[in-house]
C-alpha positions, 0 to 999 in steps of 0.5 A: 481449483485453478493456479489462477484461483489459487493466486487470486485467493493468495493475493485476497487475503494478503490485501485483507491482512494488510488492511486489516493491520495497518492504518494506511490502506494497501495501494498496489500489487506488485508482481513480476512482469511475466506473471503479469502478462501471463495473467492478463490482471490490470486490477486485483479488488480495485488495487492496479497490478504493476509490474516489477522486475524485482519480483521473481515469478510466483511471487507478489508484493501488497504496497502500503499507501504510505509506501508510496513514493509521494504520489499524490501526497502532499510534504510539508514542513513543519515549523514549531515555536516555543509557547508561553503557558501564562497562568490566571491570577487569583484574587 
């Protein structure tokens, strides 16, 4: 098995552990940009590889949806009141 096979399969497995365990699905890879380059990977099962110089070669990062930095995701805030529970009146 190719080093580029070996890696494809890593990164499977830890994409399908990461659905797999969390409620919010895996969003990106993140590797290294050398190692982007050298593999000439845009997409891994759908997800897009983006470069990271915080990630030394030979080394991958699955981001989380709910890691991302608010792309596409709308903030809201919430505002609460007190409610007043009002019981039925028996004859």
């Amino acid at each position: 098995m190719s080093a580029e096979a070996k890696n494809l399969e890593a990164i499977s497995k830890a994409i399908d552990q990461h659905n797999s365990s969390c409620p919010f699905p895996a969003a990106e890879v993140r590797m290294n940009p050398f190692e982007v380059e050298r593999l000439g990977w845009d997409h891994i099962r759908g997800l897009p590889v983006v470069p990271d110089a915080e990630i030394g070669t030979g080394r991958f990062r699955i981001v989380c949806s709910r890691d991302l930095d608010g792309d596409g995701l709308e903030i809201t805030e919430a505002v609460g009141r007190e409610l007043e529970t009002v019981a039925p009146v028996q004859n």
